[in-house]
C-alpha positions in Angstrom: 0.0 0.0 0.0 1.4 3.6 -0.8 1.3 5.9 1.9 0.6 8.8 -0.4 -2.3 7.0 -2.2 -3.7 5.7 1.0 -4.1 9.7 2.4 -5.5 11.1 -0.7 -8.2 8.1 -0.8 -9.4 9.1 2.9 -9.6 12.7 2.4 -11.7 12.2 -0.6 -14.2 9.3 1.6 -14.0 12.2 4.9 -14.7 14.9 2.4 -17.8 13.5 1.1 -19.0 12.0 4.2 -19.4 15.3 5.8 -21.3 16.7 2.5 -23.5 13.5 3.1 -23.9 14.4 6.7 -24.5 18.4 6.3 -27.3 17.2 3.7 -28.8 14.8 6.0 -29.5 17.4 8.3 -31.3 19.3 5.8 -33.5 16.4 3.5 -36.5 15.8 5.9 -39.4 15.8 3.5 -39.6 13.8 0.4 -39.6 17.2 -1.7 -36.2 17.9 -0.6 -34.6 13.9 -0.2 -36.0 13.4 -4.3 -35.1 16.9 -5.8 -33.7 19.1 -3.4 -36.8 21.1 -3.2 -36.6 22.6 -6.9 -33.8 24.8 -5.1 -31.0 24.7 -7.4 -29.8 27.0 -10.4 -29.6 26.3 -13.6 -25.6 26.7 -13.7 -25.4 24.6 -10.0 -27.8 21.7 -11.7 -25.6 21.9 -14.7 -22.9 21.1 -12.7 -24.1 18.7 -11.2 -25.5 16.9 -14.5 -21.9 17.0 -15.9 -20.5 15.7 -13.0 -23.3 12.5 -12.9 -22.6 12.2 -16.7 -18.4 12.3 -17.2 -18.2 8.7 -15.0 -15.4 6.7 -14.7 -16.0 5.4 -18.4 -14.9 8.7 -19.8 -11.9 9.5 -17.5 -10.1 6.1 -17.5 -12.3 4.2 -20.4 -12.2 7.0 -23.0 -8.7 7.8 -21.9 -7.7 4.1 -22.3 -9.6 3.4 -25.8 -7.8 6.8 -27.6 -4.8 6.0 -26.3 -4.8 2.1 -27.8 -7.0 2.7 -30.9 -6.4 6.6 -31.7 -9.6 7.9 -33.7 -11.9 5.4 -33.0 -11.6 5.4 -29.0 -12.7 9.4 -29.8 -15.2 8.3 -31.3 -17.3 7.8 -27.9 -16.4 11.1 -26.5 -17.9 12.5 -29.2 -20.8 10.3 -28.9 -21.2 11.3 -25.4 -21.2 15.1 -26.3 -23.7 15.3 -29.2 -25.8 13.5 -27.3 -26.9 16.6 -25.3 -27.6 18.6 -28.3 -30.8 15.6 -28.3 -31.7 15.8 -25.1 -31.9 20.1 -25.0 -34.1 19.9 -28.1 -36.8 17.2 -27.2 -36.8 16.1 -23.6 -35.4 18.7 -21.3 -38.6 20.7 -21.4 -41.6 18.2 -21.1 -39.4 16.4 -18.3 -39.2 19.1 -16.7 -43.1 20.2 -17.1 -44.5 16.7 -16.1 -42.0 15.0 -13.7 -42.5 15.5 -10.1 -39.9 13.0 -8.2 -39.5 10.4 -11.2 -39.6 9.4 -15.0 -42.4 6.8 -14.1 -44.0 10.4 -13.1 -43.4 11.9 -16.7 -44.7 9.0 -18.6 -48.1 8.6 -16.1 -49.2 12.1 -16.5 -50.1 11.0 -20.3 -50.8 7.0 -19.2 -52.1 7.2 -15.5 -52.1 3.6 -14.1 -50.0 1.6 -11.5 -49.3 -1.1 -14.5 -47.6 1.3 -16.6 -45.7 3.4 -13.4 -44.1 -0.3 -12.6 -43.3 -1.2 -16.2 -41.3 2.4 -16.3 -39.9 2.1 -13.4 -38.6 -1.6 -13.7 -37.1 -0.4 -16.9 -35.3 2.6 -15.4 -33.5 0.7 -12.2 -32.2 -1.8 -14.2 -30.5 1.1 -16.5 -29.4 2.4 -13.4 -28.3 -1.2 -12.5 -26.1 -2.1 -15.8 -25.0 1.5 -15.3 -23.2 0.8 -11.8 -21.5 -1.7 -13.0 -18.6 0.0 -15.1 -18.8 2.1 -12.2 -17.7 -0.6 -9.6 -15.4 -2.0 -12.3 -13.4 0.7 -12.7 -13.6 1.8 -8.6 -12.8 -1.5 -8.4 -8.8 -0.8 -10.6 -8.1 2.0 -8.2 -8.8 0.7 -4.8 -6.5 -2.1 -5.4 -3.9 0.5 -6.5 -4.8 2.4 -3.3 -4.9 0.0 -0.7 -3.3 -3.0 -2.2 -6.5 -5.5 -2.4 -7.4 -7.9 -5.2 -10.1 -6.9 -7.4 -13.3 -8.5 -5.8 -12.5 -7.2 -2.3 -12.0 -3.7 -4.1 -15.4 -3.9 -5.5 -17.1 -4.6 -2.3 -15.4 -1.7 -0.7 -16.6 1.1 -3.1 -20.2 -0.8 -3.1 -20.3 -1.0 0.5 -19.3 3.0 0.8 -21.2 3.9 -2.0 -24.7 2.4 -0.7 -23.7 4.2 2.6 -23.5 7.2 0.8 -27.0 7.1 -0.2 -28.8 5.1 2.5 -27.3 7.2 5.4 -27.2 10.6 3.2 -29.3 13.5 2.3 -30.9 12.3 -0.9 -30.8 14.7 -3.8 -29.3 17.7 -2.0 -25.9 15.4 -0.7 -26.0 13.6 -4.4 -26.1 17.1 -6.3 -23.2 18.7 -4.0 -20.8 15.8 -4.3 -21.4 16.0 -7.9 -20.7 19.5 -7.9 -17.6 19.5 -6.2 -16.8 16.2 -8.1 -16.7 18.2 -11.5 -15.0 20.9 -9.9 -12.1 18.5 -9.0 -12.4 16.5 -12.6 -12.1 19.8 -14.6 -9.5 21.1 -12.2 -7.3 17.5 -12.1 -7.6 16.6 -15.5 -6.3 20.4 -16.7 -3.7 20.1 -14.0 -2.4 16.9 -15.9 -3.2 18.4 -19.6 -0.8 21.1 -18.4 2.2 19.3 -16.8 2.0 17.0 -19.6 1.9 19.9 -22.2 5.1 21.5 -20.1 6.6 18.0 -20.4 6.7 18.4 -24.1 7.8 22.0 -24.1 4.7 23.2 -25.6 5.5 21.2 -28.7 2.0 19.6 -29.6 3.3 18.4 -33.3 6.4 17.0 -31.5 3.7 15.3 -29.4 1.5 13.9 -32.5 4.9 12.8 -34.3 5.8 10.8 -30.7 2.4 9.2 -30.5 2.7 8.4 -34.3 6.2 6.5 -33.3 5.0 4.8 -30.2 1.8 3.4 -31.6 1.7 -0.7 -33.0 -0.3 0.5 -35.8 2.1 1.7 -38.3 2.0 5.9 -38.0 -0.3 7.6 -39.0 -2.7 4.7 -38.9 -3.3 5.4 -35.7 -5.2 9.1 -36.5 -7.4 7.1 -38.9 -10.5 5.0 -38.4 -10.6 1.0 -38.4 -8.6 0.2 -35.7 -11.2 -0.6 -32.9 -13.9 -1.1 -35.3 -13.4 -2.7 -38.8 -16.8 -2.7 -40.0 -18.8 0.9 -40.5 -22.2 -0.4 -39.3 -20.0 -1.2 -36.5 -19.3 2.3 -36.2 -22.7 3.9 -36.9 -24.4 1.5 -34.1 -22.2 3.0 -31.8 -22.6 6.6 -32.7 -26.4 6.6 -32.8 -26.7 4.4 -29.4 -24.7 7.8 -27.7 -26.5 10.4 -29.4 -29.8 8.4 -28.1 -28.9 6.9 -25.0 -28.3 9.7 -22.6 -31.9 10.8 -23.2 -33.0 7.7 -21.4 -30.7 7.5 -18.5 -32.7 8.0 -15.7 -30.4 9.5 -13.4 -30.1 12.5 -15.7 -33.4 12.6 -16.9 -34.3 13.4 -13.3 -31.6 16.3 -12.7 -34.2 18.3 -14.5 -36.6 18.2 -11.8 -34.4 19.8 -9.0 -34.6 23.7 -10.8 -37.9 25.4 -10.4 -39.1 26.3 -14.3 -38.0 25.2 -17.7 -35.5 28.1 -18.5 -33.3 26.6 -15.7 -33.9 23.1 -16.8 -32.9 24.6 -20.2 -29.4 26.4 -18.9 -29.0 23.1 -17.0 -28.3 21.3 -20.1 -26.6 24.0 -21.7 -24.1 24.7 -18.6 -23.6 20.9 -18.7 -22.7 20.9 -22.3 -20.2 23.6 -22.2 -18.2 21.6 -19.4 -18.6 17.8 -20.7 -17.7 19.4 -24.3 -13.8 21.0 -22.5 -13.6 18.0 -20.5 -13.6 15.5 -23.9 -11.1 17.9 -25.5 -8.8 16.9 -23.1 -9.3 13.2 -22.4 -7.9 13.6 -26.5 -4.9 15.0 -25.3 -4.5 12.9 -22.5 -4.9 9.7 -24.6 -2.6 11.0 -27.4 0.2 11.9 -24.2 -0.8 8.7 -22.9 0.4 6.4 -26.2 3.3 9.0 -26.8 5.1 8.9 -23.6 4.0 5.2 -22.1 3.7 3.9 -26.0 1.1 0.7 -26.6 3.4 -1.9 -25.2 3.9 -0.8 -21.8 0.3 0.3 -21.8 -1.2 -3.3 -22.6 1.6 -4.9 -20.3 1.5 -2.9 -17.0 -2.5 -2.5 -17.3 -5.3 -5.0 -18.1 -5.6 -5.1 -21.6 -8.8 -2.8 -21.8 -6.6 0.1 -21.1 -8.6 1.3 -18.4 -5.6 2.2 -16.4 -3.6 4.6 -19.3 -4.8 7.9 -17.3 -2.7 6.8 -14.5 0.2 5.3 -16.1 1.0 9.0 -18.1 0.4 10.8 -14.9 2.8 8.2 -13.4 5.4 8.7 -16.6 4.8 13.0 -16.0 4.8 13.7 -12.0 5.7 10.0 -10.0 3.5 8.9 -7.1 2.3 12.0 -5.9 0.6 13.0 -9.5 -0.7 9.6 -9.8 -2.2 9.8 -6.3 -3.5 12.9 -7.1 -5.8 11.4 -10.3 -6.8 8.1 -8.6 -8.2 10.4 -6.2 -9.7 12.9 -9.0 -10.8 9.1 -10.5 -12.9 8.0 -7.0 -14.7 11.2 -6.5 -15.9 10.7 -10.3 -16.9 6.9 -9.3 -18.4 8.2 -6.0 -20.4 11.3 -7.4 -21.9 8.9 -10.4 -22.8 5.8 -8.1 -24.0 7.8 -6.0 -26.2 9.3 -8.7 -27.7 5.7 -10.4 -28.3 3.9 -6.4 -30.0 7.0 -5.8 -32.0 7.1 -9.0 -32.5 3.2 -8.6 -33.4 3.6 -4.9 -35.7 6.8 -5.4 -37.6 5.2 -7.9 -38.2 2.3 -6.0 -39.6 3.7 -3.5 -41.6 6.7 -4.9 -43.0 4.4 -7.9 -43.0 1.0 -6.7 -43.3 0.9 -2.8 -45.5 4.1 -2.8 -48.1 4.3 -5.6 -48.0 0.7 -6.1 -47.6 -1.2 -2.9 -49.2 1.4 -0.4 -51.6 3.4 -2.6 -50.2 6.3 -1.6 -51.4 5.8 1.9 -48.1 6.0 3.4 -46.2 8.8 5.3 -43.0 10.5 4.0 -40.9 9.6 7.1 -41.5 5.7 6.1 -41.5 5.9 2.5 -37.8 7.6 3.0 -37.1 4.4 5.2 -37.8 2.3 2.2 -35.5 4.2 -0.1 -32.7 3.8 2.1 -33.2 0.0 2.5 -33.8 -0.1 -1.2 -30.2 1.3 -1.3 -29.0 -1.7 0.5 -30.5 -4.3 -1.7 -29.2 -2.3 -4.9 -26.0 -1.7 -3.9 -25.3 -5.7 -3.1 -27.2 -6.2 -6.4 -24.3 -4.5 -8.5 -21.6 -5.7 -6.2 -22.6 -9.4 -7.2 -22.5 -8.1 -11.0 -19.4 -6.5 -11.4 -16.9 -8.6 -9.9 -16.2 -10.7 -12.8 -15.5 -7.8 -15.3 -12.1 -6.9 -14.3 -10.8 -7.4 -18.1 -13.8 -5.0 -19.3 -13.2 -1.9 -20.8 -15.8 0.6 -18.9 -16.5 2.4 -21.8 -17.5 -0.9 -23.4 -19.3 -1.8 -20.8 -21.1 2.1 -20.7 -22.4 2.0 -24.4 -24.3 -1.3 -23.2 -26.2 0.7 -20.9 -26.6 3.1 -23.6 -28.3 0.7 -25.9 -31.1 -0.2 -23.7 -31.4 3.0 -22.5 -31.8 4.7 -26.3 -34.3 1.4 -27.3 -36.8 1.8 -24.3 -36.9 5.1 -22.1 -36.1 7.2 -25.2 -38.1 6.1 -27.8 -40.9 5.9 -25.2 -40.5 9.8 -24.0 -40.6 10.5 -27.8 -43.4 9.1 -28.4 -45.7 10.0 -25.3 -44.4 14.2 -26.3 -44.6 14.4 -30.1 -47.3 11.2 -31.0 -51.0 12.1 -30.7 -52.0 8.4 -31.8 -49.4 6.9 -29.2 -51.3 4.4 -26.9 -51.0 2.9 -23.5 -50.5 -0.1 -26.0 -47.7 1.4 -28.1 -46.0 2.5 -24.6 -46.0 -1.1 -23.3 -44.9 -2.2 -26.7 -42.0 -0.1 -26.8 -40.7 -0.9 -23.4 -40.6 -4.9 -24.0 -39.4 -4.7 -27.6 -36.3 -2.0 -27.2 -35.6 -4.4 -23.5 -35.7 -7.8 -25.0 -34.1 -7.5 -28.5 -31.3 -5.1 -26.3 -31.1 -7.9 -23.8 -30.6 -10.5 -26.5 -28.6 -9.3 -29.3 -25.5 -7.9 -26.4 -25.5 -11.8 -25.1 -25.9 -13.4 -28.2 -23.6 -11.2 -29.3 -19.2 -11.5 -29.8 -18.9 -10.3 -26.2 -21.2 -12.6 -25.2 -22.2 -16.0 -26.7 -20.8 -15.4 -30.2 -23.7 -16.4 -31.8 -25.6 -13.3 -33.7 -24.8 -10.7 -35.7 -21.1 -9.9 -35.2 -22.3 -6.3 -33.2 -20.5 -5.9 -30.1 -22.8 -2.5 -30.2 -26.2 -3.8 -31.5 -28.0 -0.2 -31.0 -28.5 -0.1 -34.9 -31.0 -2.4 -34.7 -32.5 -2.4 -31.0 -33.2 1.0 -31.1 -34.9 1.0 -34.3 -36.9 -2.4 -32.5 -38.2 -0.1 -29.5 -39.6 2.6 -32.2 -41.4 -0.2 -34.5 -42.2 -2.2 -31.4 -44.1 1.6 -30.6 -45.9 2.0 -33.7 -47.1 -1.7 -33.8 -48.4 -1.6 -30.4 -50.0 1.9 -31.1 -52.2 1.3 -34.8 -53.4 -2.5 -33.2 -54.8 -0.8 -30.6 -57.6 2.0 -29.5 -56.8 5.0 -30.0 -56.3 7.7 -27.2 -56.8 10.9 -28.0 -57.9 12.7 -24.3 -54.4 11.1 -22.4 -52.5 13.3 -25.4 -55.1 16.7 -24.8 -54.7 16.2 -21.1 -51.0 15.8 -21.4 -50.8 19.3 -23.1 -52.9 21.2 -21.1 -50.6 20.5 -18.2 -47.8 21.2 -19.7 -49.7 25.1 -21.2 -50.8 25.4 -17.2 -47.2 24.7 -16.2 -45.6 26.8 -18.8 -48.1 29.9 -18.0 -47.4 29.3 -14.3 -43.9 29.5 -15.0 -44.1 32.4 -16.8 -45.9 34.0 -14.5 -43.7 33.4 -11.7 -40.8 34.8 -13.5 
């Protein structure tokens, strides 16, 4: 264990502790534990947003996949970012307008019913289930760096703390404030490394490309061209259009935009966020291109699993020695702790707003106890993705990310497209979409080369699941009745909202 590691890992687990405390203190209803009251800013949501959003996938993943396949490992940063310019221009708004603590909340204010609330809200905790677990993978890599552990014990650690986080916290309030300062610290660290590493080269960015073109087992400038992660182009277009989609169905963002109090805010949220994912990207490019200069491909695939997740640290390593390198894993753990944080919260909230609430109880339950169940929901879905994740150790995060992705783009997103912008959408359609996008996601990534090897060679099979959870839709929607006063009542609440809003302002 390295004494310098060890100190910056507990002031990062004290740090957020007392956040998680001070919030405690101040989350007593279920307005305030399940979106901080509506009380924060567009710019301080925004903040928060980027700092649920840039996870562990983008700082060591993305890092790792530019660094061993150049172009094509930037291809999911840029993915990542364009996926927000989606999410401003359909779904920020009527999120914001319908939702009250959930997305089950958003869908049921066009499709009342307890059936459809517990389809939606199955559908969103196991998003924020798969999501947790590149999370704990990659947690997993730098606790057994910090403290000297093999990977399974390192997994149960960050679980353990993690579910703490959320079952002993503050709710919303302690997640959006550890997210805040998380981002903070990112933006701050990862310049801070851009920087040395910059200084390192004496300012010489050619002389840096030229190195990288050496240092790289692809033959020069090969490297800066596509094909060497993925050989086919369908291969390439699945990915891209599962990003663009999929971060408009990740429930744990999707409900960000319920903590500001009117839709201009929930508008600057996305914007704000934008802005700061967008600079962040820019430099995991620079990092990855340092990262195959300086370290060069073999040392990266020999001193690290072969996914690469652990080139971020190795070049901070090859720039500044142990106290750099302590200096990102911590940077690293408060990204893992702010996101994890996020999805068991998301998971947990759900459950026990949607499921344990409206379903179970009838909403004939007090706050005090249905916050009770949340916490306890905490515990089962923290051990839940412990018992997941130990066995990917050789996964590349980011991998392991656009997974989420795709089932997130084939079922929550085509389903919030449809229930905004489809008069003729049914209560049929909206069921339809759900188990079509779920299934064929389901099936095609364990059938598929990372799985059982035995469908289409797509190791990102959003090309056709996401297309599945539209059809799936408008099947479900022309068989069935229509239902013309759910789509009339759905906009005149969102006109009321909008002229209360506007009012208000």
């Amino acid at each position: 264990m390295n004494f310098t590691y060890f100190i910056f890992f507990v002031v990062i687990v004290i740090g957020t502790l007392v956040i998680t405390h001070w919030a405690a203190e101040r989350s007593k209803t279920a307005h305030q534990f399940y979106v901080a009251a509506n009380s924060l800013t567009g710019m301080q949501n925004g903040m928060a947003i980027a700092g649920d959003f840039i996870s562990a996938a983008s700082f060591l993943g993305i890092t790792g996949l530019i660094a061993l396949y150049g172009y094509d490992g930037f291809l999911y940063a840029t993915g990542f970012l364009c996926s927000y310019v989606i999410l401003l221009l359909l779904i920020v708004e009527p999120v914001h307008r319908l939702g009250k603590y959930s997305v089950a909340d958003v869908i049921s204010a066009r499709f009342p019913g307890n059936r459809m609330r517990a389809f939606v809200a199955i559908s969103g905790i196991s998003i924020s289930i798969l999501y947790m677990i590149p999370q704990l993978v990659a947690s997993g890599l730098l606790i057994r760096l910090l403290l000297g552990v093999d990977f399974r014990t390192s997994v149960v650690i960050i679980g353990i703390l993690m579910t703490v986080y959320v079952a002993f916290g503050g709710g919303m309030v302690a997640t959006s404030w550890v997210q805040i300062i998380k981002t903070v610290l990112l933006m701050g660290g990862t310049l801070l490394v851009v920087l040395i590493l910059l200084s390192w080269m004496n300012w010489n960015i050619p002389g840096l490309i030229k190195q990288a073109v050496e240092q790289n087992t692809y033959g020069g400038d090969a490297y800066f061209y596509p094909g060497n992660l993925f050989t086919h182009p369908v291969e390439k277009v699945s990915l891209t259009l599962t990003l663009l989609l999929g971060t408009s169905g990740l429930p744990h963002i999707l409900i960000r935009f319920l903590t500001v109090k009117n839709g201009k805010q929930a508008r600057l949220s996305a914007m704000s966020a934008s802005w700061i994912i967008g600079i962040f990207y820019l430099m995991t490019l620079i990092l990855g291109v340092g990262t195959i200069a300086l370290v060069g491909s073999e040392t990266l695939t020999a001193s690290a699993p072969p996914s690469g997740n652990l080139a971020a640290l190795l070049l901070a390593e090859a720039i500044g020695g142990d106290f750099l390198i302590a200096f990102v894993m911590a940077v690293a753990f408060a990204t893992i702790i702010a996101v994890v944080t996020g999805l068991i919260f998301a998971a947990t909230s759900s459950f026990a707003h949607d499921i344990y609430y409206h379903l179970w109880k009838k909403e004939k339950v007090n706050e005090k106890k249905q916050l009770q169940v949340a916490r306890m929901a905490a515990v089962v879905i923290g051990i839940i993705s412990i018992l997941l994740s130990i066995e990917m150790e050789e996964s590349n995060v980011a991998f392991l990310v656009s997974i989420t992705f795709a089932v997130a783009a084939s079922t929550i997103f085509p389903l919030l497209c449809y229930t905004f912008y489809w008069k003729r959408f049914t209560r049929t359609g909206a069921y339809a979409t759900i188990i079509t996008g779920f299934l064929s996601s389901i099936i095609l990534i364990i059938t598929g080369p990372e799985g059982l090897a035995i469908s289409p060679p797509l190791a990102n099979p959003g090309i056709l699941t996401i297309p599945s959870g539209f059809v799936g839709g408008i099947i479900g929607s022309l068989v069935s009745e229509k239902d013309k006063e759910g789509y009339q009542d759905l906009l005149i609440k969102m006109y009321r909202d909008k002229q209360e809003a506007v009012s208000h302002d």
